[in-house]
C-alpha positions in Angstrom: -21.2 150.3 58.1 -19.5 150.0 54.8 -19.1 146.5 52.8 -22.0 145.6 54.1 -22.5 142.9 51.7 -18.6 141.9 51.1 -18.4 138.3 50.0 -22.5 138.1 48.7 -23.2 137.1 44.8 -26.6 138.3 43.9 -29.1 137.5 41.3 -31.4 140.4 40.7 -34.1 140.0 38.1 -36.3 143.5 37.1 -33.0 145.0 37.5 -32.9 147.8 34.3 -34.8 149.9 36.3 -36.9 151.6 39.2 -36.6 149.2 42.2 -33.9 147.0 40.7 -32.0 149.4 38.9 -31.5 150.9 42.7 -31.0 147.6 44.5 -28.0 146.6 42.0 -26.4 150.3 42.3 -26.6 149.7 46.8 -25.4 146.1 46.6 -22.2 146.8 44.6 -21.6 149.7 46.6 -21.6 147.6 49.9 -19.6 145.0 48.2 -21.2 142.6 46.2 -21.0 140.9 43.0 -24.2 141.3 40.9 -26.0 139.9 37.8 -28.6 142.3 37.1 -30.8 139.8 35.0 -34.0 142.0 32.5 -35.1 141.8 29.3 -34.1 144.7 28.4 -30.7 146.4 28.9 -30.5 148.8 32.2 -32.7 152.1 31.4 -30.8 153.6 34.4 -27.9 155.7 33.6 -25.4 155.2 36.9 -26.2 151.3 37.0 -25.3 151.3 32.5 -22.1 153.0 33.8 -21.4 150.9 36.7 -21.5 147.5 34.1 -19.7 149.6 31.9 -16.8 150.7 34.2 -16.7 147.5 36.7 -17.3 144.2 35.0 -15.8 142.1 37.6 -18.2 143.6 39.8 -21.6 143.3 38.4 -22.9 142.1 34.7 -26.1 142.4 32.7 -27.8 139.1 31.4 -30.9 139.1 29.3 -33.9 137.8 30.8 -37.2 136.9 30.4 -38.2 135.8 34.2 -41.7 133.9 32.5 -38.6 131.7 30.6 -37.3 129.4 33.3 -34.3 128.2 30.7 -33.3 132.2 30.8 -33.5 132.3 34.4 -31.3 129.3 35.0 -28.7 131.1 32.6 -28.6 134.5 34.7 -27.8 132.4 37.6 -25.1 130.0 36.3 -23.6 133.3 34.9 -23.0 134.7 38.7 -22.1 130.8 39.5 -19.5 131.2 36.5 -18.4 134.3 37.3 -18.2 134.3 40.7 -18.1 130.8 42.0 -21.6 130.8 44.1 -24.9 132.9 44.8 -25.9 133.9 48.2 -28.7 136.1 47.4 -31.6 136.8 45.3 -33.9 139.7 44.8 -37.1 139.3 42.9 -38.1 143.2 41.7 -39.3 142.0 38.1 -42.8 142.7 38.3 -45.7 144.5 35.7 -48.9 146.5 36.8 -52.1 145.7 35.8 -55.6 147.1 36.4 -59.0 145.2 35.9 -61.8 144.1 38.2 -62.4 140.0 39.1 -65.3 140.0 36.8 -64.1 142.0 34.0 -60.5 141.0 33.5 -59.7 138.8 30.6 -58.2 135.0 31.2 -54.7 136.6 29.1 -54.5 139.4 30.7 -54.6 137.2 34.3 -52.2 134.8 33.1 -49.9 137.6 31.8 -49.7 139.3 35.1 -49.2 136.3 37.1 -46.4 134.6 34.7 -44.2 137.4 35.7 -45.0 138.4 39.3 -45.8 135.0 40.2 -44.0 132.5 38.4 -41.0 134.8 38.2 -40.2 134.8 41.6 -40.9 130.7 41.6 -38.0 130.0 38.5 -35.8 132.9 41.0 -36.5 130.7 43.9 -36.0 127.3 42.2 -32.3 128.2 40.8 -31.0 129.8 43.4 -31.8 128.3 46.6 -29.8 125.0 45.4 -26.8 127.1 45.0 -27.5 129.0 48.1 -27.5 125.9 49.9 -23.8 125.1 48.1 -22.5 127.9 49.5 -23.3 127.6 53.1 -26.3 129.8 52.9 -28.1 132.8 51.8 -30.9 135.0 51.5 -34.3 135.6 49.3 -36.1 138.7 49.0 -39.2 139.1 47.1 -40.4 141.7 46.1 -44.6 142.4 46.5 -46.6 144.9 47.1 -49.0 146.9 49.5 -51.2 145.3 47.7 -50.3 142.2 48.4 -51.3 142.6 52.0 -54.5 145.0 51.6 -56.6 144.6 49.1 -57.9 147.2 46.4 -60.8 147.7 43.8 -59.8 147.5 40.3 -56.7 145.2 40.5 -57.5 141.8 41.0 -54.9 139.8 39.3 -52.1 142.2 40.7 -53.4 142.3 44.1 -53.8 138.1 43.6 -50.4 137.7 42.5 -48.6 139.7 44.8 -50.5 138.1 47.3 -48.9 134.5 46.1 -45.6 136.2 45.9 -46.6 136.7 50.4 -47.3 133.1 51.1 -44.9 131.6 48.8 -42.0 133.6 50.2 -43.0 132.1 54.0 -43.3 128.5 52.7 -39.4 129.1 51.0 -38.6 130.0 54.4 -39.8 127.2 56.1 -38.8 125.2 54.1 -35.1 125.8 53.6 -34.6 127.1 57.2 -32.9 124.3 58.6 -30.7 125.0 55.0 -29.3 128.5 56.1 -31.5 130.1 53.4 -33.4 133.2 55.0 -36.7 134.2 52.6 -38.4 137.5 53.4 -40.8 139.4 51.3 -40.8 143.2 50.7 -44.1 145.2 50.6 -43.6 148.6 48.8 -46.0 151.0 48.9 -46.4 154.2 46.2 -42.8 154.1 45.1 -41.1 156.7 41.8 -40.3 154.3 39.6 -40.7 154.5 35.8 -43.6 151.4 36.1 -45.5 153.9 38.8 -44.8 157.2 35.9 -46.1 154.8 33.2 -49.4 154.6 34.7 -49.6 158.3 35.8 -48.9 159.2 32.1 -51.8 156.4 30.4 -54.1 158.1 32.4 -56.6 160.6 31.2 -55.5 162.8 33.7 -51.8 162.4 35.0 -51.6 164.7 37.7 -55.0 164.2 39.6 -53.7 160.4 39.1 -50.5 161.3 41.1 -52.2 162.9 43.6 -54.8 160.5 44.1 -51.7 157.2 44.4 -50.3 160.3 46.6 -52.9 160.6 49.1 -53.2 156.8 49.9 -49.6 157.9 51.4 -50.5 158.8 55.5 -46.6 160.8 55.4 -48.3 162.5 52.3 -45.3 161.9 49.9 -44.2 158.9 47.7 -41.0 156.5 47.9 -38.2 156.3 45.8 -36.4 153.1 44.6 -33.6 153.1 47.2 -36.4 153.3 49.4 -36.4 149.3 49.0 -33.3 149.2 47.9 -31.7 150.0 51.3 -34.4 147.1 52.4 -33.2 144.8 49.9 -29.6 145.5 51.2 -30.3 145.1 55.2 -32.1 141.9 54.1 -29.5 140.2 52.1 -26.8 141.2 54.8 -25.6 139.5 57.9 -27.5 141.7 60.3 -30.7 140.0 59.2 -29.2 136.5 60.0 -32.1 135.7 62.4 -34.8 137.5 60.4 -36.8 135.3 57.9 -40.4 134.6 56.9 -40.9 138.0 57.4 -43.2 140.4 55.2 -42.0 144.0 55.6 -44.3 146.9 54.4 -41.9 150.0 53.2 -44.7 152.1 52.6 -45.1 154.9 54.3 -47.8 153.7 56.4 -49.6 152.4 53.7 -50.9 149.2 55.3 -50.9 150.3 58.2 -54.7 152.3 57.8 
């Protein structure tokens, strides 16, 4: 089905890159009008064309999701825009590696401030104009890892944990609104965030393999991966699907 999305506005913060980069490429292409909200300008070539060569279609607005006055900006630029927002996507996220006993009190508050409290300043600007329009949807995105647990990344694993539960209670709690809220758990995807790790360790390709072999199909994801997840999610097919967490990983979880 084409114009799958025809009629949506979306707000889409981590979107320079990786996950969002890819989620803001498949939404325009079914239809939608997109602010693609970072802090940094898109590092992806196609989607730096696309805002290039369709500005009615999708914009970029700087972004610091840990600012809630920057957030509130990149949504009242799709409400200027375009009138409304019907959907958000939550891909900004960082990594961050560091056992519960060994990991510093800035280093936890850094990784939550954007995984966390990211998706909460999201949430909190655009389900009011969701509820405006009629309706819409919220997709979050987590993690494996915020489902299964792992050594050596405590604060991660904790915050994309929070991102889990706190999707379910937006669902509830806006459900008799017509806003759907569903969370997304990836699993090893190819994103520049994933490379960035590979490449800081002392040995990049047994690091690969080992992310690799966590994978039961034995290969990783790539961004439109979620992407196509993100774009099911935000459509009118998933009308009756909400509070949902749905692990597009491979298998991952499912060990």
């Amino acid at each position: 089905m084409a114009n799958r999305l025809e009629g949506k506005v979306a707000v889409i913060t981590g979107g320079a890159s990786g996950i969002g980069a890819a989620t803001a490429r498949l939404f325009v292409a079914e239809g939608a009008k997109v602010i693609v909200a970072d802090r940094q300008p898109p590092l992806d070539k196609e989607l730096a064309a696309l805002i290039a060569d369709a500005p009615d279609d999708v914009k970029f607005v700087q972004t610091d999701v840990t600012q809630e006055d920057q957030v509130k900006a990149a949504v009242d630029a799709a409400v200027s825009a375009w009138g409304k927002v019907t959907s958000a996507v939550a891909c900004a996220g960082v990594p961050g590696q560091g056992s519960d006993i060994d990991l510093s009190e800035a280093e936890w508050d850094r990784i939550f401030a954007v995984n966390a409290k990211g998706v909460f300043f999201l949430t909190k600007h655009t389900v009011p104009e969701m509820i405006k329009a009629g309706g819409g949807s919220v997709t979050n995105i987590s993690s494996a890892y915020g489902i299964v647990g792992a050594p050596g990344y405590a604060a991660y694993c904790g915050s994309k944990g929070a991102v889990r539960t706190f999707t379910k209670s937006t669902a509830i709690e806006h459900a008799m609104q017509g806003v759907r809220a569903n969370s997304i758990h990836p699993g090893v995807i190819e994103t520049p965030m994933v490379q960035d790790i590979f490449d800081r360790s002392e040995d990049p390709e047994a690091t690969r393999a080992a992310y690799t072999a966590q994978q039961p199909n034995g290969f990783n994801g790539a961004p439109e991966d979620i992407g196509w997840g993100c774009v099911y999610l935000a459509s009118d097919e998933a009308r009756f699907v909400s509070g949902v967490e749905l692990p597009i990983d491979g298998g991952l979880v499912a060990r």
